[in-house]
C-alpha positions as CSV (number, residue, x, y, z in Angstrom):
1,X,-14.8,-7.7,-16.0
2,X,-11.5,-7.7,-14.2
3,X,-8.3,-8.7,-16.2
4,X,-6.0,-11.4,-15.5
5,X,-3.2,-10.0,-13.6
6,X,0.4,-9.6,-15.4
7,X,2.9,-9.1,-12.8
8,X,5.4,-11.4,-12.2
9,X,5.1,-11.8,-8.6
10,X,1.1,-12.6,-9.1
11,X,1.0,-16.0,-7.2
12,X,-2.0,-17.6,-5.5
13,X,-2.0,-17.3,-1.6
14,X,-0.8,-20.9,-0.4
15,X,-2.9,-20.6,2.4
16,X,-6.3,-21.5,0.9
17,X,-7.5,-22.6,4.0
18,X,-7.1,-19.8,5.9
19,X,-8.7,-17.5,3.5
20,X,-12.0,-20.0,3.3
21,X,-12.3,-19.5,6.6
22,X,-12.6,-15.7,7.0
23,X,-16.3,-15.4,5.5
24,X,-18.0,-12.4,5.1
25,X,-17.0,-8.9,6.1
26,X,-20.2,-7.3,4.9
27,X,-22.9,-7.0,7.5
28,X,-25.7,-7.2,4.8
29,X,-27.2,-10.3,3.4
30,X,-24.5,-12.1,1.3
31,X,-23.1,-15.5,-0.1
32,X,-19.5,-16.3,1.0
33,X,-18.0,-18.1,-2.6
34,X,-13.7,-17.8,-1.7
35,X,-11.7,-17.0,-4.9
36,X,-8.5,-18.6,-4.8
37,X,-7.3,-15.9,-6.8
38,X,-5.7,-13.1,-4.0
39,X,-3.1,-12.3,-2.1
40,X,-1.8,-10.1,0.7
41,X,-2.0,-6.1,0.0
42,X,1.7,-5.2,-0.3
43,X,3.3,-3.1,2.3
44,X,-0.1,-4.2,4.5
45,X,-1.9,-1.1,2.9
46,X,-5.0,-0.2,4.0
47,X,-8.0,0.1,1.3
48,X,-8.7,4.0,0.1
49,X,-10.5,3.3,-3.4
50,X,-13.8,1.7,-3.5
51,X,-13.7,0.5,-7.7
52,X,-16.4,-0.5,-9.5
53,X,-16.4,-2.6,-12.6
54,X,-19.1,-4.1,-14.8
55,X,-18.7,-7.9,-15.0
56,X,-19.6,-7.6,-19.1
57,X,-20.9,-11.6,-19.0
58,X,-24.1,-12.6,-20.1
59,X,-24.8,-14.2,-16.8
60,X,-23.9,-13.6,-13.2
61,X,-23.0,-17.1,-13.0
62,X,-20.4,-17.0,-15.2
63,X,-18.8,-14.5,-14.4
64,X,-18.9,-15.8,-10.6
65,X,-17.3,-18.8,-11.8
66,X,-14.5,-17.0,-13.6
67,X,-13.5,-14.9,-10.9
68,X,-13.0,-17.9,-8.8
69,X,-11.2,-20.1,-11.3
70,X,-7.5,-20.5,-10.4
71,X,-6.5,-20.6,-14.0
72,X,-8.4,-17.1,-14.7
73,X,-5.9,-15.1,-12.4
74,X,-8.4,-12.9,-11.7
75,X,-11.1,-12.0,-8.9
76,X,-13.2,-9.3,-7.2
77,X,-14.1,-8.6,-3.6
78,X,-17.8,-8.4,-4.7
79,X,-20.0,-9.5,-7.6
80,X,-23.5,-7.7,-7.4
81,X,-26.3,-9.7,-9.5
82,X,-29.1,-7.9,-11.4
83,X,-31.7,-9.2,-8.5
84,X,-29.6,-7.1,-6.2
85,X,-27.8,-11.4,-4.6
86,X,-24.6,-10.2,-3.2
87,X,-21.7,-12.8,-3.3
88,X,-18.5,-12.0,-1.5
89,X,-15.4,-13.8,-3.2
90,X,-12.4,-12.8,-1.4
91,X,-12.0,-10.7,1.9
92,X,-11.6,-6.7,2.2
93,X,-8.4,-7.2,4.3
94,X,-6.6,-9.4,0.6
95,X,-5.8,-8.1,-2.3
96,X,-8.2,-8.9,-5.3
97,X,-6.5,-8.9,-8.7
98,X,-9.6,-7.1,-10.8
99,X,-7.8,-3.8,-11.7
100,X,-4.9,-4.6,-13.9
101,X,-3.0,-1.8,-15.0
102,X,-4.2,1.2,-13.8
103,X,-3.9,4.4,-12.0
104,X,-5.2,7.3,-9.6
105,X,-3.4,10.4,-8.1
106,X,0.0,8.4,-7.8
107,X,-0.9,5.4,-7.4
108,X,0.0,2.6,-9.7
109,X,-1.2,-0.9,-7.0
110,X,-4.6,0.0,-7.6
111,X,-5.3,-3.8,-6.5
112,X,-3.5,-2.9,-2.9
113,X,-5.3,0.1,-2.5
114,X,-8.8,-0.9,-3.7
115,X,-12.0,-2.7,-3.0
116,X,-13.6,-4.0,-6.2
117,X,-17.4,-4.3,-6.7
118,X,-18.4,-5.7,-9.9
119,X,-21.7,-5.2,-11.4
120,X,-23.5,-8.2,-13.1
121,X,-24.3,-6.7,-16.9
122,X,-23.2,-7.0,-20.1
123,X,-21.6,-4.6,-21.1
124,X,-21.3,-2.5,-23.9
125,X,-20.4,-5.2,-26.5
126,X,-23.4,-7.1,-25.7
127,X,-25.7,-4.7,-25.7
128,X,-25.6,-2.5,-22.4
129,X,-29.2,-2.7,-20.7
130,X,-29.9,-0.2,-18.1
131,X,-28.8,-1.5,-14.3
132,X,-32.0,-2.6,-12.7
133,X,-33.3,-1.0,-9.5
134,X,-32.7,-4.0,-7.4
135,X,-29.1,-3.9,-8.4
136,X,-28.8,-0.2,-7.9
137,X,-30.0,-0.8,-4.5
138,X,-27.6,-3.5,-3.4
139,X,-24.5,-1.7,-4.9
140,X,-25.9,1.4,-3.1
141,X,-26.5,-0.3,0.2
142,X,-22.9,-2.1,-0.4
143,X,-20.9,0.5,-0.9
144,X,-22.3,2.6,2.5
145,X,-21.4,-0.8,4.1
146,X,-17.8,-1.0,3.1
147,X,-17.2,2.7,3.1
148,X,-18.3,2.3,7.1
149,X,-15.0,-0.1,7.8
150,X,-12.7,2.1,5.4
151,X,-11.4,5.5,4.9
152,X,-12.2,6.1,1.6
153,X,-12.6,9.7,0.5
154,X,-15.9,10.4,-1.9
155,X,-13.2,11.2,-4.6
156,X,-12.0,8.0,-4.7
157,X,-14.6,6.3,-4.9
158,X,-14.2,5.1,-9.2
159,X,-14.9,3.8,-12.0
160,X,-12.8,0.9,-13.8
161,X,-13.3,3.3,-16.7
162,X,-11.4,6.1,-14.0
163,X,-8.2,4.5,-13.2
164,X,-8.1,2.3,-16.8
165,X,-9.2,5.0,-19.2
166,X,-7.0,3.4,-22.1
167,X,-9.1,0.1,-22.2
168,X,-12.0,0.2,-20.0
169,X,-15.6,2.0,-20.5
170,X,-17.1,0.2,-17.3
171,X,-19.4,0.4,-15.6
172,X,-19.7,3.3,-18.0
173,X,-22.2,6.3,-18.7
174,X,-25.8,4.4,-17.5
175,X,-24.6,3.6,-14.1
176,X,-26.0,6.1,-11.7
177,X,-23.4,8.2,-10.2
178,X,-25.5,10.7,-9.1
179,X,-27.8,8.4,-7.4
180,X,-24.9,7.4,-5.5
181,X,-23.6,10.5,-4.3
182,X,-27.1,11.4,-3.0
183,X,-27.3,8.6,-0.9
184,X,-23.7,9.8,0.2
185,X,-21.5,7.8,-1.5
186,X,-18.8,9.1,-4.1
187,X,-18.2,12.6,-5.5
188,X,-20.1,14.5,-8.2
189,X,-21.4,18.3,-8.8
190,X,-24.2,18.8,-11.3
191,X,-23.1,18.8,-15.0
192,X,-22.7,21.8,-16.6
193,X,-25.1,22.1,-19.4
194,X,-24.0,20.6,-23.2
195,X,-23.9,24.1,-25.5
196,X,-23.2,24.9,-29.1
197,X,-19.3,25.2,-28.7
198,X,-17.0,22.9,-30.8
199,X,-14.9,22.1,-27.8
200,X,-11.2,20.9,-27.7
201,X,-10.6,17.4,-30.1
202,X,-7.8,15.8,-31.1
203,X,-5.2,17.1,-32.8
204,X,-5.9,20.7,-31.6
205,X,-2.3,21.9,-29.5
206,X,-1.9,25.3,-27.0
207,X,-2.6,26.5,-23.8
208,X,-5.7,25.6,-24.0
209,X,-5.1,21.8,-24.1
210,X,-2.3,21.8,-21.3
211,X,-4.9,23.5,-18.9
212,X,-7.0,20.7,-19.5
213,X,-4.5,17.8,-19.1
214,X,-3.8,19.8,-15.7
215,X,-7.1,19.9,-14.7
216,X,-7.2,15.9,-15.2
217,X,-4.4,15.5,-13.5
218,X,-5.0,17.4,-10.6
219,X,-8.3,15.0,-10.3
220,X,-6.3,11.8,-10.2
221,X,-6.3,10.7,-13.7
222,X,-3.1,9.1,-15.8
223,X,-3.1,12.4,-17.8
224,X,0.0,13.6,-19.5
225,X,0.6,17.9,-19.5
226,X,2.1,18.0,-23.3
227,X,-0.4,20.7,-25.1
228,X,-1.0,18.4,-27.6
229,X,-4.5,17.0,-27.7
230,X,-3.4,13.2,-28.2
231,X,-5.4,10.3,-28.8
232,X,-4.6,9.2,-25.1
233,X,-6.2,12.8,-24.1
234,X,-9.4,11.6,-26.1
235,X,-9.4,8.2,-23.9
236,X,-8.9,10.4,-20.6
237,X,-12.1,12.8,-21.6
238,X,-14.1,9.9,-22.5
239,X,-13.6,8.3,-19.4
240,X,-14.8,11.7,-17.7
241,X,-17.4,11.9,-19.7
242,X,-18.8,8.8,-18.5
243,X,-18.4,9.2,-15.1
244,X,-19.3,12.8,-14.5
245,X,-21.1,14.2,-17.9
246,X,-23.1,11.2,-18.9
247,X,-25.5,13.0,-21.4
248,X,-22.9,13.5,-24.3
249,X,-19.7,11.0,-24.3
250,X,-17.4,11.8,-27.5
251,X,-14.3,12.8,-25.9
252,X,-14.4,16.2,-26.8
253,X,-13.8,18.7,-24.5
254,X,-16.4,21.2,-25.1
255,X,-17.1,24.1,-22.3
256,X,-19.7,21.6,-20.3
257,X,-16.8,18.9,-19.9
258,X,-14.5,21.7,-18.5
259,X,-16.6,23.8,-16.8
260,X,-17.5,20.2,-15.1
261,X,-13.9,19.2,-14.3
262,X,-13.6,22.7,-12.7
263,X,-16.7,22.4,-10.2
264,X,-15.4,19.1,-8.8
265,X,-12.1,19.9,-8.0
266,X,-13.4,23.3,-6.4
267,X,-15.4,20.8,-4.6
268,X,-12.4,18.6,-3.5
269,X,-10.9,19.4,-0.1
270,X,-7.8,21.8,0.0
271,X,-5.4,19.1,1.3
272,X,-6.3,16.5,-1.9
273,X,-5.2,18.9,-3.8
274,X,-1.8,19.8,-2.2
């Protein structure tokens, strides 16, 4: 689930009227429910993340009804329900206030630069059930529609986990990246395979560590370069692990973690990485 926004200058649009009146930007079956909760993108940017966020409610409902509750201060773009119902709660061209304090590759207004999906389930606290195939269908039938208006590059397209990796696991290590990127959405090479190797941990410093950090930062996440094998360098390699090396996610950075990082950004394009 999104969290409520903290910046000072978070205020709701006055213009509710206007906003009710946009409707749907998606061309595929939907339910327009307007969120109250936006505002315009600063600087009018122009969307280049696509995040994507478990709702971690019970219910779809609920979670509908928070992220349209004024008093909440928070909302999505998109809630996707288990049966694969699409509701649409505030337009592509606002910005949504459902990634809180995050970051990418520079960026620090993830909410300006992003649309959010979320993903009705529970979550980890409440037992994290496997993402039905209706709903993997919708988010993957979604996300080709919205990448279609936007120019969103496959690398960007993210985890809340990715650009929060500090206090977020969603949607977190069953949701089906590689589906996703088969059907052309996203970025992801094959995992390397887990070995026998004890791998890089916490407290471990050198060389060895600060290449790592690099490599994460090179890929976009909030990943300090010290050497030193922190417990915020734990949170980044968890958050990896779930997005791109689902099998084994302890935040150790054994060879199949690394070998991992270095495929995909071999993979990236030379001028992301400039």
């Amino acid at each position: 689930m999104t969290n409520t926004e903290t910046n000072t200058d978070e205020t709701l649009n006055e213009n509710e009227n206007e906003h009710e009146t946009l409707g749907l930007d998606t061309t595929l079956e939907a339910v327009w429910r307007p969120s109250p909760n936006y505002q315009p993108r600063r600087d009018n940017r122009k969307p280049n993340i696509l995040l994507l966020h478990y709702t971690a409610m019970e219910k779809p409902e609920w979670a509908i009804e928070r992220l349209c509750d004024e008093e909440t201060g928070v909302s999505c773009h998109y809630l996707v329900a288990e049966d694969g119902a699409i509701t649409q709660m505030v337009s592509e061209s606002k910005r949504a206030w459902h990634a809180g304090h995050s970051y990418w590759a520079g960026e620090t207004d993830i909410n300006s630069a992003s649309i959010g999906i979320e993903i009705a389930n529970p979550g980890h606290e409440l037992g994290y059930p496997d993402f039905p195939e209706a709903q993997m269908q919708a988010v993957e039938a979604l996300c080709k529609d919205i990448l279609s208006r936007h120019d969103i590059p496959p690398s960007h397209v993210l985890g809340h986990s990715d650009v929060a990796p500090r206090r977020k696991k969603d949607p977190g290590e069953k949701f089906d990246w590689a589906r996703l990127y088969r059907a052309g959405i996203g970025h992801w090479v094959e995992p390397e395979p887990i070995g026998d190797d004890i791998g890089l941990r916490q407290g471990d410093k050198g060389d060895e560590v600060r290449y790592l950090q690099k490599l994460l930062s090179d890929y976009g996440y909030l990943s300090g370069i010290s050497g030193r094998y922190s417990k915020e360098t734990v949170q980044v390699v968890t958050a990896f692990q779930r997005h791109f090396r689902p099998a084994r996610v302890d935040g150790v950075a054994d060879r199949s973690t690394i070998a991992t990082l270095e495929k995909l950004l071999a993979a990236l394009p030379a001028k992301q990485l400039a």
